[in-house]
N, C-alpha and C positions, 0 to 999 in steps of 0.2 A: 504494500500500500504506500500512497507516494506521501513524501513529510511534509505539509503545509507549518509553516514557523510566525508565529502569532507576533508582532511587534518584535521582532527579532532583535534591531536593535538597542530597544528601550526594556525589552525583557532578559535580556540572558544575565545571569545565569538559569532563571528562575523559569520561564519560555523555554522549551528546549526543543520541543515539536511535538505537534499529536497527531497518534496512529489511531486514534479511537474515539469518536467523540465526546464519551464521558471519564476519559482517564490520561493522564501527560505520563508520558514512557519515562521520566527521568525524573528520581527523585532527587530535590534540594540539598545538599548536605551542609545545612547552615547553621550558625550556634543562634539563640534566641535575640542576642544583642545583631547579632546582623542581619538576622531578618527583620527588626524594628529599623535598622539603618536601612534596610534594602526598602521597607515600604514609604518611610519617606523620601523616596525619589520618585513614587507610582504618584500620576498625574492621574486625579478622576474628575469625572465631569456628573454632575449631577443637576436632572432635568425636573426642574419642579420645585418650588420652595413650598408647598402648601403643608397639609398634615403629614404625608407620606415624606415631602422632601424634607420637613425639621427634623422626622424622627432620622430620617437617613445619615443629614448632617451630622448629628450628634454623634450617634452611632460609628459612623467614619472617623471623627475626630477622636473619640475614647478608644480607639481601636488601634490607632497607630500611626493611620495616613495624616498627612501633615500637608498636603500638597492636593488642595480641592479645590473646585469652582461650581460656581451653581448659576443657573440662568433662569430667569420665570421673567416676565411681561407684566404680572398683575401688582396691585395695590393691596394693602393689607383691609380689610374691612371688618368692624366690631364682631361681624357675624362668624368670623374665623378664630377667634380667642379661644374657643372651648377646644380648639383641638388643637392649635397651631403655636405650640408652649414658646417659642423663640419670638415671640411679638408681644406685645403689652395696652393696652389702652390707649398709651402715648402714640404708638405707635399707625394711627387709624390713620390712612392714607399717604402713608410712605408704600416705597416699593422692597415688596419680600425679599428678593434676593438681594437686595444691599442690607434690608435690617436682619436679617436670619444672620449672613457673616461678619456684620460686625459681633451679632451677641456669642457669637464660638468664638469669633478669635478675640474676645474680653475673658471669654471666661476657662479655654485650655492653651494653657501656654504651648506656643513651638509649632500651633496650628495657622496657617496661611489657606483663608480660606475667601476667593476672589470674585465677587458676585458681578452677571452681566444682566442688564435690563433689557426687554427682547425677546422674539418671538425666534423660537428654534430654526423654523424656517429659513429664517433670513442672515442667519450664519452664514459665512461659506466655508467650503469642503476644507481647505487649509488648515481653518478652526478647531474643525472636529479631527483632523490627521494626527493631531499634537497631542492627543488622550490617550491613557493606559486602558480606562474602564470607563463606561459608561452605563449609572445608573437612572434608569426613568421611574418619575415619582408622578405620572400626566396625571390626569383627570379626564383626558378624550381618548376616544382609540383613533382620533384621527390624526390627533398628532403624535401618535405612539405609532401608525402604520408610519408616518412618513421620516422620522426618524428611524425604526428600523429597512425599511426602504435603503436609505441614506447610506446606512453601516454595511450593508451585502454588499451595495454597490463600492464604496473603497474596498473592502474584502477581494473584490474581484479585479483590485489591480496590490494586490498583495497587500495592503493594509487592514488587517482583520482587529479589530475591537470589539473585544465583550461587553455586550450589552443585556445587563438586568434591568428585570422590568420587575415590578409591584404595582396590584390596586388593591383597592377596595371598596368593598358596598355594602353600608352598617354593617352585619355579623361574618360577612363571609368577604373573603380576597384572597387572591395569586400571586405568586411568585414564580419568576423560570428565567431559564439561563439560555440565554442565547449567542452560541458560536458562528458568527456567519459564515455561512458556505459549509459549516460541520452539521451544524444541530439544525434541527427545526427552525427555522424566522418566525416572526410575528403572524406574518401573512399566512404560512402554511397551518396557521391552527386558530385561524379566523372561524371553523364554525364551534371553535368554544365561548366565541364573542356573541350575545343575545344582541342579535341585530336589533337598532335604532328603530324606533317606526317612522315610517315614511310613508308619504302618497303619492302617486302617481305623478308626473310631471306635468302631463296634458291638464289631467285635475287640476292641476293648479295655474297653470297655465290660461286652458280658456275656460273651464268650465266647473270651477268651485262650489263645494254643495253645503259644507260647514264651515263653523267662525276657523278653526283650525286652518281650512285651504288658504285663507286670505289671509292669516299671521305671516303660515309658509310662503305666501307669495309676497308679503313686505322685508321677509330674512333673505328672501332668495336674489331681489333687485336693493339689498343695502351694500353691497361693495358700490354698486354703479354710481350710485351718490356721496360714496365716502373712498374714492380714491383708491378703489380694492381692497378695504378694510372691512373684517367682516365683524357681524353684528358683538357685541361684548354685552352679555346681561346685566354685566354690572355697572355699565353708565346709565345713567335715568335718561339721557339726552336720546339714547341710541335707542332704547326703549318704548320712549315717547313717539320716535321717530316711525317705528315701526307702528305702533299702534296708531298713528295718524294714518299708513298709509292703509293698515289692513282694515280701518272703517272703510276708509273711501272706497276700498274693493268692497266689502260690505254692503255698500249702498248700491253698488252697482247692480249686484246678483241677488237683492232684496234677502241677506242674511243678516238673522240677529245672533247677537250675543259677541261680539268682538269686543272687551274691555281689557283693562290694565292687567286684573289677574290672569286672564288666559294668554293674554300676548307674551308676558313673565315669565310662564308656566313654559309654553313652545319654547319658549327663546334659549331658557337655561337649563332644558332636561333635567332636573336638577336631580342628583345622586346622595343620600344618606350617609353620612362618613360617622365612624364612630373612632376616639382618639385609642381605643384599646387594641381596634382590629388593627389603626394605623403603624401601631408601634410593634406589632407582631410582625405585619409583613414586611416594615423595614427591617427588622432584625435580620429577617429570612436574606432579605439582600445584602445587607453587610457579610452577613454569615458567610457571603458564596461568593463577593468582590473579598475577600480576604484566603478564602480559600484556590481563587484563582491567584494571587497575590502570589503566597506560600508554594505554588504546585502542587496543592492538594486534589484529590478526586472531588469533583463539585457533584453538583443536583444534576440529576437528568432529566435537562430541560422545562421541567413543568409542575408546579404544586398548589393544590387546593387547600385555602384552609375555610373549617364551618364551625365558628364559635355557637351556635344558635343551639345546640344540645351536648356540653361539656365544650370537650376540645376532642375535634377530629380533623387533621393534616393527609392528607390524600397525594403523593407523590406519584406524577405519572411519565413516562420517558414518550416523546414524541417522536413520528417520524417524519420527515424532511418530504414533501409534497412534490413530485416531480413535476404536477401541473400548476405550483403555485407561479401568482405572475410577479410574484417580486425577485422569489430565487431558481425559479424553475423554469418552464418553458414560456411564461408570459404569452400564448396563445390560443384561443379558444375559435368554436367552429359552433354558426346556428345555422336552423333552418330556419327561416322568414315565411309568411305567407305574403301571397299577394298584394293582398289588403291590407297589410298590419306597415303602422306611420312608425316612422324615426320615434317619436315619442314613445309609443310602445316599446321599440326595441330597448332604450335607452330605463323603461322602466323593469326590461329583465331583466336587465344590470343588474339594476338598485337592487333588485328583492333577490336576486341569487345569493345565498345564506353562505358562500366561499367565498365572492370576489364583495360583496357588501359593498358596490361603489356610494357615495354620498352624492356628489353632484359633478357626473360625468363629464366632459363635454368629447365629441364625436371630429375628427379627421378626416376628409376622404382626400386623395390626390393632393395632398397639400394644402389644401384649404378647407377652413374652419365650417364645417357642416353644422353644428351646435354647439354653444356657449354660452352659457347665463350669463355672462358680463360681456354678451356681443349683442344688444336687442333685434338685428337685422335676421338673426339665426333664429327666433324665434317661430318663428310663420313655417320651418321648415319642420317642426314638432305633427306638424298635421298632415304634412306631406307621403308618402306610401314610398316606403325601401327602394320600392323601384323603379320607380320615377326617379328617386335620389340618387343611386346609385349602381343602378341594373339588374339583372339576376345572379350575378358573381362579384363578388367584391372583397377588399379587405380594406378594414377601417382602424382608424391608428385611436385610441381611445385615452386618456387617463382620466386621475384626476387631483383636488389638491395635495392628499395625502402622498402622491410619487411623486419623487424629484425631477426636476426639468428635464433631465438626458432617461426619463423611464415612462414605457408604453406598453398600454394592452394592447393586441394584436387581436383583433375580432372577424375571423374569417364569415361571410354570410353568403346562402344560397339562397336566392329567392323562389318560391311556389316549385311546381314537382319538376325532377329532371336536374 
């Protein structure tokens, strides 16, 4: 089997190569005091300052690393105190990841711990190349697809970074290891993810039946008026905004019930966190960026924990999806019917419980077929496959979660033959 060498040379001696992907062939022969000097030189990246990312921080600072950074975009708000111990009341609308590292590197000496404000995204590749480990503490899977999106694709020009993930959801949350290009990715065990609910696009589009369609359709048109910034629940302006827009759809298609709490409700899917689940599952992940640290034997790939009747931990080893489109073949083959619009096709996407896209937009022959941030694309949602684009075709697909150099490959036959 051929040696792939993980950060080769920011890891050796501790990297040495793996033949297997839940086990490094070479153990460390190191005394305690040099493995504590060896991990402050590990460079980690840690995505998320909220309940997941404070417990993390801590956790990595009492553990050894010395040599952290953390990036989050958001604002602290009162409503996060009960869980989010590294902020304080003072602290109500500064930004986490500047207040989260100052309060470690006050309070454990020798820890250098370097907060960026900003949306992962808009990092570049450079950035993330400079990391040892990479822990995610999201709150979306969207931007946990597209982050590990990110890390396959360096992997695949020799820069492989471990990247741990953790959530949670009141009593129950995961943990899992991921080796790109070894293990399992994010993508290949999307149907452990309870897909989002969504409507149809046309639905919403032109023919909206509840207050719901018309929230969706003021989320779906607020980058176009904010600059490609998408909607944030927690501005009251952006909020506002949206609920102005989903009346006036409202009125249009004589629906009631569009107000402030349901617009709030759509907007922020909001997810239950509890600070006990959060501090379990970061342990899990310290637990296993320390153990990759040391070349220890790590997790195999994947754990469930269910606080809801005692404690029960469910460890499970994944396999690596030869059809996934992040690390895998990236392309898929439909049959069309005659009749059935772009819109349709676009909503087999979304509801396919493997590829779970959010909000596609379509390629054909180079030019932009569908785009919610193209309005001229719109009119083509009603249009029939093949009028669009014939009875054989291939269409280049993504969406925001894959990085700009990454596409789905949507082969389509239209009607029989």
């Amino acid at each position: 089997m051929s040696q792939i060498h993980i950060q080769q040379k920011r890891f050796d001696p501790i990297y040495k190569q793996i033949e297997h992907a839940s086990k490094y062939t070479e153990e460390a022969d190191l005394s305690p005091e040099e493995i504590k000097d060896y991990l402050h030189t590990r460079k980690i990246l840690v995505v998320g300052a909220g309940g997941l990312g404070c417990e993390v921080l801590k956790g990595l600072a009492l553990s050894g690393f010395s040599d952290i950074h953390v990036i989050d975009l958001d604002t602290i708000d009162i409503s996060n105190l009960n869980r989010q111990f590294l902020f304080t009341q003072e602290d109500a609308g500064k930004t986490k990841s500047e207040v989260a590292a100052a309060f470690v590197n006050r309070r454990v000496k020798g820890v250098k711990v370097v907060p960026y404000v900003g949306n992962i995204m808009d990092q570049p590749l450079d950035w993330y190349k400079t990391f040892d480990i990479v822990i995610a503490g999201l709150d979306n899977v969207e931007a946990r697809r597209w982050l590990n999106a990110t890390l396959v694709n360096l992997a695949r020009n020799d820069i492989m970074i471990p990247m741990l993930d953790g959530g949670s959801e009141g009593l129950f949350g995961q943990a899992r290891v991921i080796i790109p290009q070894m293990t399992a990715c994010y993508e290949c065990t999307m149907w452990t993810v309870t897909p989002e609910v969504t409507f149809p696009v046309c639905t919403i589009a032109s023919n909206p039946r509840i207050p719901a369609h018309c929230v969706q359709y003021a989320i779906m048109h607020f980058p176009e008026s904010h600059d490609g910034r998408k909607c944030d629940g927690d501005r009251d302006d952006d909020v506002d905004w949206c609920l102005n827009v989903a009346q006036e759809r409202a009125k249009q298609f004589n629906i009631e019930g569009v107000d402030y709490k349901l617009t709030l409700g759509v907007i922020k899917n909001v997810i239950p966190a509890l600070a006990s689940t959060n501090s379990i599952i970061a342990a899990l992940c310290v637990n296993e960026a320390l153990k990759l640290a040391m070349n220890l034997t790590f997790m195999k790939h994947y754990l469930r924990y269910s606080g809801s009747e005692g404690i029960n931990v469910q460890p499970l080893e994944m396999e690596m999806n030869p059809d996934c489109i992040v690390c895998g073949g990236a392309e898929i083959s439909l049959d069309v019917g005659e009749d059935e619009t772009l819109g349709n096709l676009i909503d087999r996407l979304k509801q396919d419980e493997t590829l779970q896209l959010k909000n596609p937009f379509v390629i054909f022959n180079g030019n932009a077929v569908y785009n919610s941030k193209l309005p001229f694309t719109e009119p083509n949602l009603e249009k029939t496959c093949l009028s669009l684009f014939g009875k054989h075709a291939e269409l280049t697909v993504s969406d925001k979660f894959m990085p700009d150099d990454q596409f789905l490959r949507v082969k389509i036959k239209v009607g029989p033959g």
